[in-house]
Backbone as CSV, one residue per row, in Angstrom:
resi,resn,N_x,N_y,N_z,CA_x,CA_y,CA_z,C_x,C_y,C_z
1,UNK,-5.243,30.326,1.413,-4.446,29.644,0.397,-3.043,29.375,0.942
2,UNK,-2.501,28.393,0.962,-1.279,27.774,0.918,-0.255,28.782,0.525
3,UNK,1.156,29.198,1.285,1.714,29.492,0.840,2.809,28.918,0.017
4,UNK,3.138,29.812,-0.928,4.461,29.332,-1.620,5.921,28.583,-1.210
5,UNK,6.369,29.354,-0.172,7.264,29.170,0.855,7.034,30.010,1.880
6,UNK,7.100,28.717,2.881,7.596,28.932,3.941,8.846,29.587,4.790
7,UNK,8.801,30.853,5.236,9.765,32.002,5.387,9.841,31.228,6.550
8,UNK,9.565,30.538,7.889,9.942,29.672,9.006,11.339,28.908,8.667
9,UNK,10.555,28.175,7.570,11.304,26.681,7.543,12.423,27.153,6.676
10,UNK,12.571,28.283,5.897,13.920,28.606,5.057,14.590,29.235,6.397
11,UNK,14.213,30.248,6.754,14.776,30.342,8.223,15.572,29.642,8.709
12,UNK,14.496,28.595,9.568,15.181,27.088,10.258,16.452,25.763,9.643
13,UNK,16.218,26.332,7.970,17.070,25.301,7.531,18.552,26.160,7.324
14,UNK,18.313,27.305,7.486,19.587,28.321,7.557,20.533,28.063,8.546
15,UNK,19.894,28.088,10.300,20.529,27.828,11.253,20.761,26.473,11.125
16,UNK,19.855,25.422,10.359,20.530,24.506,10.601,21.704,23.660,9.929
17,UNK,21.952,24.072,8.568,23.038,23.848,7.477,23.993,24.814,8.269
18,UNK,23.760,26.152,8.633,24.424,27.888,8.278,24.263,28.086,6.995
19,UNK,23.662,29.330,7.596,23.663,30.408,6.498,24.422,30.582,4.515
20,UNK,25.675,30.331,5.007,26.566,30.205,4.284,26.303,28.930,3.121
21,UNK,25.921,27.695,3.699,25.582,26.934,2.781,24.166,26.515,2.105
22,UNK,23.421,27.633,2.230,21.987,28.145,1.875,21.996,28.381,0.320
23,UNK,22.658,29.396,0.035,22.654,29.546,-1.313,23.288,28.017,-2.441
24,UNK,24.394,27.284,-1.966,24.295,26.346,-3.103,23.565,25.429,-2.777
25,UNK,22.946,25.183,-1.814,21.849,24.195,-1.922,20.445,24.307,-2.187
26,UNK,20.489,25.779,-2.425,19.136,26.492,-3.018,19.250,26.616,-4.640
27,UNK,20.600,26.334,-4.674,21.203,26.305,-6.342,20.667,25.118,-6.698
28,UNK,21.181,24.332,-6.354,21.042,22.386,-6.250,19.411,22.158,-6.595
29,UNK,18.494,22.799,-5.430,17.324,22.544,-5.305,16.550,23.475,-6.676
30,UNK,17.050,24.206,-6.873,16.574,25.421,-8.505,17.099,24.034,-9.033
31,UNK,17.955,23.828,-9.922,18.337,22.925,-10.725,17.688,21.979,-10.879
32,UNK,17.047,21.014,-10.082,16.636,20.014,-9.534,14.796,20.389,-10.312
33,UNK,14.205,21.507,-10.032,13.022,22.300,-10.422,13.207,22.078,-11.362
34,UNK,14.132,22.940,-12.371,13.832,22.678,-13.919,14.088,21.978,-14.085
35,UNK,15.246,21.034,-14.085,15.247,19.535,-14.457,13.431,19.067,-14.726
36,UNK,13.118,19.018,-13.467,11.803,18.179,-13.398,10.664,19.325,-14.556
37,UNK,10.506,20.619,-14.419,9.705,21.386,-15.452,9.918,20.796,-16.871
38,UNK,11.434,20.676,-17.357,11.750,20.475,-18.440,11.023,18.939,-19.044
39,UNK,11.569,18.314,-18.090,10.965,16.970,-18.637,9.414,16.842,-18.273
40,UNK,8.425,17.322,-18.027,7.105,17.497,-17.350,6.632,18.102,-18.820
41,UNK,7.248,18.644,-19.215,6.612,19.677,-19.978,7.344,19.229,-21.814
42,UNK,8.242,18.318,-21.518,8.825,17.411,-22.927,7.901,16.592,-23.713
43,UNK,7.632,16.587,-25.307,6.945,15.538,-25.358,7.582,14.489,-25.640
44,UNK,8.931,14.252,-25.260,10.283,13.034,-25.519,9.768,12.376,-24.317
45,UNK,8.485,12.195,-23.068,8.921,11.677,-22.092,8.062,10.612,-22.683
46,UNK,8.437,9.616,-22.508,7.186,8.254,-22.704,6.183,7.565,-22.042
47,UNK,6.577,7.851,-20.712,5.759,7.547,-19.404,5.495,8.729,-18.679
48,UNK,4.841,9.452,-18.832,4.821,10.757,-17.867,4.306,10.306,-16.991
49,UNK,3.147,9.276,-16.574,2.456,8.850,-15.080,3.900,8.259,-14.560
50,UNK,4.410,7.736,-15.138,5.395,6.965,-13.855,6.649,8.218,-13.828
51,UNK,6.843,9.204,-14.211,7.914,9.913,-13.994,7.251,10.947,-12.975
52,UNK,5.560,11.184,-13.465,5.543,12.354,-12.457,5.070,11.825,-10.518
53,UNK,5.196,10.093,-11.122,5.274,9.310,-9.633,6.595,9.703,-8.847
54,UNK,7.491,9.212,-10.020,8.653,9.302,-9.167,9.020,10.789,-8.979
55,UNK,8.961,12.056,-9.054,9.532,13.109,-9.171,8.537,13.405,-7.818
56,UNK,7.099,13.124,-8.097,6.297,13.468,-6.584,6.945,13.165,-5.444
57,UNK,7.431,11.245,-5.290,8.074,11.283,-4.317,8.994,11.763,-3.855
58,UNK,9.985,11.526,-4.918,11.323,12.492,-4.637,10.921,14.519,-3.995
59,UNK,10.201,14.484,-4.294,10.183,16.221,-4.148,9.070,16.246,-2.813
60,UNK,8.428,15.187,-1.979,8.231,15.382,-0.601,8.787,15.997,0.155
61,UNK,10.175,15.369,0.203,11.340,15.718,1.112,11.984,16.999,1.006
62,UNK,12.318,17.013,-0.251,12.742,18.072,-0.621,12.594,19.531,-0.316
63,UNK,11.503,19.209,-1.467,10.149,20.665,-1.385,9.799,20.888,0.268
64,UNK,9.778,20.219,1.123,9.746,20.225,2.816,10.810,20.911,3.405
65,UNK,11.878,20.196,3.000,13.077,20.617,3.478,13.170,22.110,3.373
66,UNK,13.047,22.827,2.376,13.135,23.850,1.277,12.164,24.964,2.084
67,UNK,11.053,24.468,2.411,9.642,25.430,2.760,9.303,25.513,1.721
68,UNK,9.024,24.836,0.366,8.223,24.760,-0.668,6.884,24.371,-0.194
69,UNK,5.776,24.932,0.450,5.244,23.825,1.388,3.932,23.902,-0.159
70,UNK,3.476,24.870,-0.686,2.788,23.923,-2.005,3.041,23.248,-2.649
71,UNK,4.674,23.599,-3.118,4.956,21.870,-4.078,5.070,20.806,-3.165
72,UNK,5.521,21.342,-2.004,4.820,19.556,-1.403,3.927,19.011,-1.168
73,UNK,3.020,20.086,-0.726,1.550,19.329,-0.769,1.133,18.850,-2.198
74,UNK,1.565,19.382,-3.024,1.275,18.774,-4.698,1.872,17.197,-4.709
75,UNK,3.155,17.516,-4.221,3.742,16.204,-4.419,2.921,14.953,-3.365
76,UNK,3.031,15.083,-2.189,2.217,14.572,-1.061,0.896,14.111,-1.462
77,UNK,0.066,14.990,-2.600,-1.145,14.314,-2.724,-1.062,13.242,-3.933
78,UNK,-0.460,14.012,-4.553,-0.206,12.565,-5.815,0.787,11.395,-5.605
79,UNK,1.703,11.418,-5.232,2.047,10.500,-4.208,0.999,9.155,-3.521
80,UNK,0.651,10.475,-2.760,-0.609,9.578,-2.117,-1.749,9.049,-3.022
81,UNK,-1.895,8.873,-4.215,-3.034,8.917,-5.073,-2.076,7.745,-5.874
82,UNK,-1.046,7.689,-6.155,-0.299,6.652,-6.727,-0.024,5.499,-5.978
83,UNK,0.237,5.297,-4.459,0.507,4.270,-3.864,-0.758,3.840,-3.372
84,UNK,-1.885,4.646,-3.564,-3.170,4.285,-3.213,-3.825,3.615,-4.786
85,UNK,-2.958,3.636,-5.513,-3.568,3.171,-6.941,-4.459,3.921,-7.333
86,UNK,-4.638,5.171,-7.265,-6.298,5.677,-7.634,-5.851,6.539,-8.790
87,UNK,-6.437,6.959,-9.578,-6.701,7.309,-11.061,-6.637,8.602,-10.800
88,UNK,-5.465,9.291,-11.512,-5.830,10.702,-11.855,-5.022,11.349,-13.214
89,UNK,-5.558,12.458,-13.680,-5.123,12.748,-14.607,-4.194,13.498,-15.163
90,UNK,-3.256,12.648,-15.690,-2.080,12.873,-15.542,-1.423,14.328,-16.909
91,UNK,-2.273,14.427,-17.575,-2.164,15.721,-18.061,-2.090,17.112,-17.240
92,UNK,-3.198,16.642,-16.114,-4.017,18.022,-16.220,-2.677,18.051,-14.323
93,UNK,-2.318,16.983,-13.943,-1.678,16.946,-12.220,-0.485,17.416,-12.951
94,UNK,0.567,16.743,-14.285,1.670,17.264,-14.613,1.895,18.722,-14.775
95,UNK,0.599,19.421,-15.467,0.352,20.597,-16.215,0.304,21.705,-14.630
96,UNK,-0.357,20.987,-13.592,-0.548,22.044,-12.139,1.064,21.589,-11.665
97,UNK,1.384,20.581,-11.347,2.716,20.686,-10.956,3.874,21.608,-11.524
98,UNK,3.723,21.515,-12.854,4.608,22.664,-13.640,4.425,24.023,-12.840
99,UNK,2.832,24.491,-12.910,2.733,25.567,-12.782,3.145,26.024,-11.026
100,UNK,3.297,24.615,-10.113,3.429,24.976,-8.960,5.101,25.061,-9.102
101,UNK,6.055,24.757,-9.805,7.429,23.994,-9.920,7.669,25.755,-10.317
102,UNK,6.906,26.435,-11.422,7.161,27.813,-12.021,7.400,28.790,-11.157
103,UNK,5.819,28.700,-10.051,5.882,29.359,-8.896,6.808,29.460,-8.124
104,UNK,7.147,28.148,-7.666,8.101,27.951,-6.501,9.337,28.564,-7.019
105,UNK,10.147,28.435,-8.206,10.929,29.112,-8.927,11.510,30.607,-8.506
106,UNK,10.096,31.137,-8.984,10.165,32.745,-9.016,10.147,32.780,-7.379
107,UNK,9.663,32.551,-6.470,9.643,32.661,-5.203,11.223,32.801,-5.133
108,UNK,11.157,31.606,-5.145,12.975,31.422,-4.951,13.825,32.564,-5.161
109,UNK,13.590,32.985,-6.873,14.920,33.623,-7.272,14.206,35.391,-6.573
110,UNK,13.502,35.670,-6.201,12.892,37.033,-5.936,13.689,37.041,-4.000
111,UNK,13.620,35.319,-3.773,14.555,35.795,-2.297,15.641,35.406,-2.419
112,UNK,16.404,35.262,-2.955,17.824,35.208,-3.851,17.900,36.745,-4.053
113,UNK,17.316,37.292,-4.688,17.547,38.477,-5.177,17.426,39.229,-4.434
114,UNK,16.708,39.419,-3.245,16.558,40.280,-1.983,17.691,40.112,-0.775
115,UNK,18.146,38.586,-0.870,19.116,38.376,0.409,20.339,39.433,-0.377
116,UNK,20.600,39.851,-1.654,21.595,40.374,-1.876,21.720,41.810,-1.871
């Protein structure tokens, strides 16, 4: 099974920002999570297929950058399933993305809470 994060690539993005600017851009990138949970999980959104298009793409990079490497593969496949036009269901991909967005979360704040 896929891990949650990638302990490499948080590593690697340490030396490569420094260290020092790890934590607010791990702030930035938390923020950025619920933002997207909140509205995923709103029933104020009106288009959820085209928001959870755009939030997939946007969170490729990201979630990569990060060592989120399951929410990117989440994002990466639907992504890929949207520019390929192919049909999926957008209840049930929003409802696993949440739960991968939840995950990635607690990952986060549990090594937040350990670097201290």
């Amino acid at each position: 099974m896929m891990e949650v994060l990638n302990q490499s690539k948080i590593e690697k993005l340490a030396r490569e920002i420094g260290e020092d600017n790890v934590p607010l851009l791990v702030e930035i990138f938390l923020g950025e999570l619920v933002a997207y949970q909140q509205s995923l999980t709103s029933n104020e959104l009106t288009d959820k297929t085209q928001y959870l298009k755009d939030i997939s793409h946007a969170l490729k990079s990201s979630a990569a950058s990060f060592g989120a490497d399951k929410l990117c593969a989440k994002a990466v496949d639907i992504d890929a399933k949207a520019k390929l036009g192919e049909h999926f269901d957008v209840r049930i991909e929003a409802a696993t993305m949440v739960d991968i967005i939840n995950q990635t979360y607690g990952c986060y704040q549990q090594l937040i809470i350990s670097s201290h």
